[in-house]
C-alpha positions as CSV (number, residue, x, y, z in Angstrom):
1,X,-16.9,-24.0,53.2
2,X,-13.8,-23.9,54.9
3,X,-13.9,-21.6,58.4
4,X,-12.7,-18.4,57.3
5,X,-12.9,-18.4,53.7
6,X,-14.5,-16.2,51.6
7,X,-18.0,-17.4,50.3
8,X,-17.8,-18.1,46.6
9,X,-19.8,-15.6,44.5
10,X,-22.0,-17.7,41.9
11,X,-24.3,-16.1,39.3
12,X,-27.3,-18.0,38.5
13,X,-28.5,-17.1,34.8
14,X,-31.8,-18.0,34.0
15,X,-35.0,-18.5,36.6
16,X,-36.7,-21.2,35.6
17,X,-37.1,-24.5,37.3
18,X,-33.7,-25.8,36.9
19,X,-32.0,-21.8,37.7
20,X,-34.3,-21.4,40.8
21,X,-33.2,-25.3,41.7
22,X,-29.5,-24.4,41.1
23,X,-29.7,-20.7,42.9
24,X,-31.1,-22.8,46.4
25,X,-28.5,-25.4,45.9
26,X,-25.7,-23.1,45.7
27,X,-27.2,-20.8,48.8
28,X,-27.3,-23.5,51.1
29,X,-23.6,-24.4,50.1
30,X,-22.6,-21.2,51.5
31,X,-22.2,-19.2,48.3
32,X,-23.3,-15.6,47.7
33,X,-25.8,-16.0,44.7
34,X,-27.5,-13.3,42.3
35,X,-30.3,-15.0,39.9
36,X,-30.4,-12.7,36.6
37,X,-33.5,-13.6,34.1
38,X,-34.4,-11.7,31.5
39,X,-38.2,-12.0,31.8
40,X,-40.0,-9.9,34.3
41,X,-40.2,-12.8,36.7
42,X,-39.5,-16.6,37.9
43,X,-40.9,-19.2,35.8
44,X,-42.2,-17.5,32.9
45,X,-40.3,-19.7,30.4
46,X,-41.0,-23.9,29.8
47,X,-41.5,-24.0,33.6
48,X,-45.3,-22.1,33.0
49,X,-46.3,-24.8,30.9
50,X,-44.9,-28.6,32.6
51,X,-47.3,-31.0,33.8
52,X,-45.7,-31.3,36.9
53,X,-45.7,-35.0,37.0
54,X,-42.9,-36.3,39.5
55,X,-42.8,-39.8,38.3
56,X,-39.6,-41.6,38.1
57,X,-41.6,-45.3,37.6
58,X,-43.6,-44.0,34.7
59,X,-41.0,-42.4,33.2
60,X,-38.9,-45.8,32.7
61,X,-41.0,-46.4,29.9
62,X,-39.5,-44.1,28.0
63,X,-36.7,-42.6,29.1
64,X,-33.1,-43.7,30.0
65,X,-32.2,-45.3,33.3
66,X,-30.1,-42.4,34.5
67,X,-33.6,-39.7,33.9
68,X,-35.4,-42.3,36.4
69,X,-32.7,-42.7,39.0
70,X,-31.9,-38.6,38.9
71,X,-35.8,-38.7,39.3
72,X,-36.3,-40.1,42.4
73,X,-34.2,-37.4,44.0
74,X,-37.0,-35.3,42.9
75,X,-39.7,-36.9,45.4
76,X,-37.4,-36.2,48.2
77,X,-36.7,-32.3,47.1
78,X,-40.2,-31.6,46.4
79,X,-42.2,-33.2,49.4
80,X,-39.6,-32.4,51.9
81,X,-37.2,-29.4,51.2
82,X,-39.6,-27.1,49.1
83,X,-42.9,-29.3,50.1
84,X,-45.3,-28.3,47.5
85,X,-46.0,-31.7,45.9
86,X,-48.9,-34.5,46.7
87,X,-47.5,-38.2,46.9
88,X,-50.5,-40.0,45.8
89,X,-49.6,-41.7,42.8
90,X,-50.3,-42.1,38.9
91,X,-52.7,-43.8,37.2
92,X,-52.0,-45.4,34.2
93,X,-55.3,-46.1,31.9
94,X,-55.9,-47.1,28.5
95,X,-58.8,-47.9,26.5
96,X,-59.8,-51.7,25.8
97,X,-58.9,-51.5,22.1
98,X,-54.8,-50.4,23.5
99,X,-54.7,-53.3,26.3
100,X,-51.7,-54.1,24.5
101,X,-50.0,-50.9,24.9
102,X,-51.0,-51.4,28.6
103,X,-49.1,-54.5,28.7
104,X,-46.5,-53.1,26.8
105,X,-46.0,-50.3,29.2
106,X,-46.1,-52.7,32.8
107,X,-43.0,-54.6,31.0
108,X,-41.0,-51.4,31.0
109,X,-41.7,-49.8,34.2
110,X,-41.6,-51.1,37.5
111,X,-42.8,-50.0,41.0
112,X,-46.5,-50.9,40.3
113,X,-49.8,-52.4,41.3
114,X,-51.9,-54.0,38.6
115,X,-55.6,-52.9,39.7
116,X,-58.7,-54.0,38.3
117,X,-62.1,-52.1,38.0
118,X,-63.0,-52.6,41.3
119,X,-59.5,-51.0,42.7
120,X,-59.5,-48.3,39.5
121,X,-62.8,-46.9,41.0
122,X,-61.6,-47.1,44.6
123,X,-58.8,-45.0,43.7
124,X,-61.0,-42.5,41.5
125,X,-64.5,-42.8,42.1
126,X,-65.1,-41.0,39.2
127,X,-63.6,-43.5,36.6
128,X,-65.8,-46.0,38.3
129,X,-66.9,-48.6,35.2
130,X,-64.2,-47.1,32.4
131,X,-61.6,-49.1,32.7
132,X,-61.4,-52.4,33.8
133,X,-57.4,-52.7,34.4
134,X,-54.9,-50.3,34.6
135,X,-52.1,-49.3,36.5
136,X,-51.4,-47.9,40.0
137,X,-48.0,-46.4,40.7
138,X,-48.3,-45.3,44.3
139,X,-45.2,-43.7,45.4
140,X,-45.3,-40.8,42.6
141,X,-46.4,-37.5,43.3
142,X,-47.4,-34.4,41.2
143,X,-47.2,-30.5,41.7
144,X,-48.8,-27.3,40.2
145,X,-45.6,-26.1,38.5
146,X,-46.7,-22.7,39.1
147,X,-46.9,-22.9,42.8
148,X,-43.9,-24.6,42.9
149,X,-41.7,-21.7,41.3
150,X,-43.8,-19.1,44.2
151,X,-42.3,-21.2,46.5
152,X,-39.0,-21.6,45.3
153,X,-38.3,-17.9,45.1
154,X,-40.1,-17.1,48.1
155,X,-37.5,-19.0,49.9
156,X,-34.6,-17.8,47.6
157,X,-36.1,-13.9,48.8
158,X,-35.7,-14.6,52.0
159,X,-32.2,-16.2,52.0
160,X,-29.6,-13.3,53.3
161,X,-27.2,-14.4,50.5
162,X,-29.2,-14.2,47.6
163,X,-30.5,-11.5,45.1
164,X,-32.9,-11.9,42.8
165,X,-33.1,-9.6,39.3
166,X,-35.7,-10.2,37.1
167,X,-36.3,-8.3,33.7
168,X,-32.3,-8.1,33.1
169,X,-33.1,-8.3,29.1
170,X,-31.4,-10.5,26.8
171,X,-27.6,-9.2,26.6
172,X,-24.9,-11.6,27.9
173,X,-23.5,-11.3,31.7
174,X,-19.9,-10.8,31.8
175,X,-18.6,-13.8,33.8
176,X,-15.0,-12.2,35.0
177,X,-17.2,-10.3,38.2
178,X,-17.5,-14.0,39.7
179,X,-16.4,-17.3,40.8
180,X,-18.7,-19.2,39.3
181,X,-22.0,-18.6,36.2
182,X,-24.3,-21.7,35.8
183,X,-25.8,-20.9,32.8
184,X,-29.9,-22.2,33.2
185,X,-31.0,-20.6,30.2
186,X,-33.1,-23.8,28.3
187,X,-33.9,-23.6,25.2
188,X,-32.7,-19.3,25.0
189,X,-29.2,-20.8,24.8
190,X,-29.6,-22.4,21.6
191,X,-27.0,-20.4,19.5
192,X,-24.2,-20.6,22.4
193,X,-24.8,-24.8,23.4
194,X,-23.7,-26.8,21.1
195,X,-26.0,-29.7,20.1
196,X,-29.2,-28.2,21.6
197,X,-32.5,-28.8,19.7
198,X,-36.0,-27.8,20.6
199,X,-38.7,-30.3,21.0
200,X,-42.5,-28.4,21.2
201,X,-45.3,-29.2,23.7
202,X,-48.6,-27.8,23.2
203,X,-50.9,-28.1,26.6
204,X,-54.5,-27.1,27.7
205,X,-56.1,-26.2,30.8
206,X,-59.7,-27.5,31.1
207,X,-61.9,-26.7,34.0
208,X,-65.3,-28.7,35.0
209,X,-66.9,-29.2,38.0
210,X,-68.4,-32.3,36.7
211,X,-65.1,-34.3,36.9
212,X,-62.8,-34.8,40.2
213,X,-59.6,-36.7,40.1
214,X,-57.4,-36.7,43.0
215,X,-53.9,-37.9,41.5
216,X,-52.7,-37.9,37.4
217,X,-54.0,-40.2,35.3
218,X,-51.7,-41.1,32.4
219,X,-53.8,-42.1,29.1
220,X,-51.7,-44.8,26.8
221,X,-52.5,-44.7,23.4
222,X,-49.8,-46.1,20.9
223,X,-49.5,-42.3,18.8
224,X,-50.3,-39.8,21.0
225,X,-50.3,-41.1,25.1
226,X,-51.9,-38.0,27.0
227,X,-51.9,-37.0,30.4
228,X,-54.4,-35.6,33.0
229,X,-53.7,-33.6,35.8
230,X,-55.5,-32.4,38.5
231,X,-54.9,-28.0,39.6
232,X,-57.4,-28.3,42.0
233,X,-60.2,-25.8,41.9
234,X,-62.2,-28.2,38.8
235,X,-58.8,-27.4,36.8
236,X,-57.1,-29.8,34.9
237,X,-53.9,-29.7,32.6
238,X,-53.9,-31.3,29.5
239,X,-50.8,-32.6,27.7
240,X,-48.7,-32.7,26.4
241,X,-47.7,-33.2,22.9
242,X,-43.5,-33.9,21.3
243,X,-43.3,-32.1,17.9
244,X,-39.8,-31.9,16.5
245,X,-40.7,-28.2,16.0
246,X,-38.9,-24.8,17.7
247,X,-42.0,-22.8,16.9
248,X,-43.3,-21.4,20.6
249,X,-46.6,-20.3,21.1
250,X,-49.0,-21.6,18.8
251,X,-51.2,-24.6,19.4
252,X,-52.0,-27.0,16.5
253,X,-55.6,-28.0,15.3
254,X,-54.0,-31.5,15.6
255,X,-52.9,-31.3,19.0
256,X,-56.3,-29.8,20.7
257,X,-58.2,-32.3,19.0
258,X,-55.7,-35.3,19.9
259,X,-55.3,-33.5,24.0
260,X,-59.7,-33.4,23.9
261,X,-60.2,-36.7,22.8
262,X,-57.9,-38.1,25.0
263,X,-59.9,-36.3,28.1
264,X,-63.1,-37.1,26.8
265,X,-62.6,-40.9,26.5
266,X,-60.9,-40.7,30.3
267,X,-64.0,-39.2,31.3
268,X,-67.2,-37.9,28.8
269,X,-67.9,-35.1,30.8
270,X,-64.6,-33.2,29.7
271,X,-66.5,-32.5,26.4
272,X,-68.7,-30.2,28.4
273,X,-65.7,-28.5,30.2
274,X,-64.4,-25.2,29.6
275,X,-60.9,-24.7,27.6
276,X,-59.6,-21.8,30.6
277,X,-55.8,-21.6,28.8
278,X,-53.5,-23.4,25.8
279,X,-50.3,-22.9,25.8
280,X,-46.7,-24.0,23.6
281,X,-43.2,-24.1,24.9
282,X,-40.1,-25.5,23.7
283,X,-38.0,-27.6,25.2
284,X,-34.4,-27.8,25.1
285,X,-32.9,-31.2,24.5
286,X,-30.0,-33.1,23.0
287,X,-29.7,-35.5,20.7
288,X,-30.2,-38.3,23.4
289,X,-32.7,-36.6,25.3
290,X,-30.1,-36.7,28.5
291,X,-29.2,-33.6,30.5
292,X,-25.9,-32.0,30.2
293,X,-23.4,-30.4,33.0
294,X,-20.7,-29.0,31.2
295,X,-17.8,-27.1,32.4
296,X,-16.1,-24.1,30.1
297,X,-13.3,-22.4,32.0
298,X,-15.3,-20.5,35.6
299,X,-19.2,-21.2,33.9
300,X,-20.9,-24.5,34.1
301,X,-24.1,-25.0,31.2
302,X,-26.8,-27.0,33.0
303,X,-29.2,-27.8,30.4
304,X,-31.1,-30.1,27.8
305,X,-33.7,-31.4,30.5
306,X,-36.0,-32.2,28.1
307,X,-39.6,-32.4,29.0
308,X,-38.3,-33.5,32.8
309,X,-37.6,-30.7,34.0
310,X,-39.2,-30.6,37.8
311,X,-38.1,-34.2,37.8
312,X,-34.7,-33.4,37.1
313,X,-33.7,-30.0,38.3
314,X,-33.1,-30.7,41.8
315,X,-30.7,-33.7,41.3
316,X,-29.1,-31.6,38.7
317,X,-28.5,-28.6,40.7
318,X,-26.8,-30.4,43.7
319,X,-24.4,-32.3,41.2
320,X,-23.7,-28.3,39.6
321,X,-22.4,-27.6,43.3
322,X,-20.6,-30.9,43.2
323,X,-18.8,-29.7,40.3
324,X,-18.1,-25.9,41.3
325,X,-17.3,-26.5,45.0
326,X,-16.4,-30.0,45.4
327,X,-14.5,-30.2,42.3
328,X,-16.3,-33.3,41.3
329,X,-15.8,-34.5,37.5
330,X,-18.8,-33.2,35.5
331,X,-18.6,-36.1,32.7
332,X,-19.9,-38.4,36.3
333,X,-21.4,-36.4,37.9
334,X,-24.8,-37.3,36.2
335,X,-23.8,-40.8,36.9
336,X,-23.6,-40.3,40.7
337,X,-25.9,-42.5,42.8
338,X,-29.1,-40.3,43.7
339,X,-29.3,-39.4,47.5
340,X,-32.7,-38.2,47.7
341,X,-35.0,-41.5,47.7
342,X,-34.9,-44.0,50.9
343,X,-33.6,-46.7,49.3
344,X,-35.1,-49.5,52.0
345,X,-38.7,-49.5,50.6
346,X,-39.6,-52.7,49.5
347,X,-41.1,-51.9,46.8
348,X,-38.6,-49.8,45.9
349,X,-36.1,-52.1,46.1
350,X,-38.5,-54.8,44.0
351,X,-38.7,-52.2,41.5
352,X,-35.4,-51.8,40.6
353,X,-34.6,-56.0,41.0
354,X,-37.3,-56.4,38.6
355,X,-35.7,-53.4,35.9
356,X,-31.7,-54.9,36.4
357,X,-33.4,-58.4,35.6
358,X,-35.5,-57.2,32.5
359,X,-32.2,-55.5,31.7
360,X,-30.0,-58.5,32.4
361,X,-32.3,-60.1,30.2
């Protein structure tokens, strides 16, 4: 901000992961910011149901290199400037008859150990004897998505230039009383976004005292790879299917059995466990699976996160400010060179020598 100008008034619609993100972003620029969501509080949309999984490495598998480099600013944000994550890795398991898909899985990633048995059960005493190689990515982390939004409005409460209103209802904010709207609203601004689909996950909370894991494990399976993560407590989340299906809500027959079965071959005793909470979101996403930042006259759409949305908000909502304050070009700004991982870790750096050569390959 320049020394006597007046602070830019930005309107944050939308109080999920990816509005909170942007609200905090804009706050510590020096704007005055109001957050408007229509449900009666933070969080209560896509955000309720994530995994929580801050996994840049794992993600390569799948995903383009830009959701994996936006990613690791992710680590920084939520260990440092909102520290509510644990940095102690994923797991990545599979049963004997899906080696392959193992394999298949260390030749797109990178950033790994390959453990054996020994290692597995050193890491998680309680998978001692199930699996006899895997893989150990030790500089993820993982968060309870839930605590995470507390602790991002708790801090946005008690910043002097913010306002929070929750249970605005559903009617469109006029624009023309700020500077600046960043519309947050997911998968809610489906009939305004052009090119916005749905994708469905369907999740489960299990809780057990007869299991303890102390990081996520990720299950590979070549139909339906599952992931485990520990809530603390004996709670553990469950998830999470991709169905090509806008229908919130309800939770498949399909999907509980595929989620179950996936936790009882990790570890039997998830068959005795008790099913606390299922849940099915939808998840906004493009026809690429890539976030958008797009600019329409004084309101910028921040959306199509996909099912990365703690990983991604934070480097999102910084390049958002890019754009509003720093006139930065929104067609690069998800191109930009992340800020928020060190980048003189060694094994950090052999990770991403090993991706440009599989690339260059």
């Amino acid at each position: 901000m320049s020394p006597g100008r007046a602070a830019p008034r930005v309107r944050v619609i939308g109080a999920g992961v990816l509005g909170l993100c942007a609200a905090l972003a804009f706050s510590e620029a020096g704007a005055e910011v109001e957050v408007v969501e229509r449900r009666d509080g933070p969080g209560l949309g896509c955000s309720f149901l994530a995994g929580g999984m801050i996994a840049p490495w794992c993600e390569a598998e799948s995903a383009e290199p830009v959701v994996v480099e936006l990613g690791f600013e992710a680590l920084a944000f939520w260990t440092e400037t909102v520290p509510v994550a644990l940095r102690r890795g994923s797991l990545v398991v599979a049963p004997a008859r899906d080696r392959p898909e193992l394999a298949r899985f260390a030749r797109r990633t990178s950033g790994f150990e390959r453990v054996d048995g020994a290692r597995v059960a050193e890491l998680e005493p309680d998978l001692a004897g199930r699996f006899d190689d895997a893989l150990f990515f030790p500089h993820e982390a993982h968060l309870d998505p839930r605590a995470a939004i507390r602790a991002l409005a708790a801090r946005l409460e008690a910043s002097p230039n913010v306002r929070l209103r929750y249970g605005a209802g559903a009617a469109p904010v006029a624009d023309d009383d700020v500077d600046w709207t960043i519309d947050c609203r997911g998968f809610d601004a489906r009939r305004e976004v052009e090119g916005l689909r749905g994708v469905k996950g369907e999740m489960l909370v299990l809780q057990t005292r007869d299991v303890s894991l102390s990081r996520p494990i990720r299950m590979i399976h070549p139909r339906h790879p599952v992931y485990i993560v520990p809530r603390g407590d004996g709670r553990f989340m469950i998830g999470a299917t991709m169905i090509e299906n806008e229908e919130a809500g309800r939770v498949t027959a399909r999907a509980m059995l595929e989620l179950l079965g996936a936790a009882y071959t990790a570890h039997p005793a998830f068959g005795e466990a008790e099913i606390v909470e299922t849940g099915a979101g939808v998840r906004p996403a493009f026809f690429d699976n890539l976030p958008r930042v797009r600019v329409e006259g004084r309101r910028i759409v921040l959306n199509g996160l996909y099912r990365h949305g703690f990983l991604l908000a934070p480097a999102v909502a910084r390049r958002a400010v890019d754009v509003a304050l720093r006139g930065a070009d929104p067609e690069a700004a998800l191109r930009a060179t992340p800020r928020g991982e060190p980048r003189d870790d060694d094994q950090i750096r052999d990770g991403h020598a090993h991706r440009s050569e599989r690339q260059d390959a």
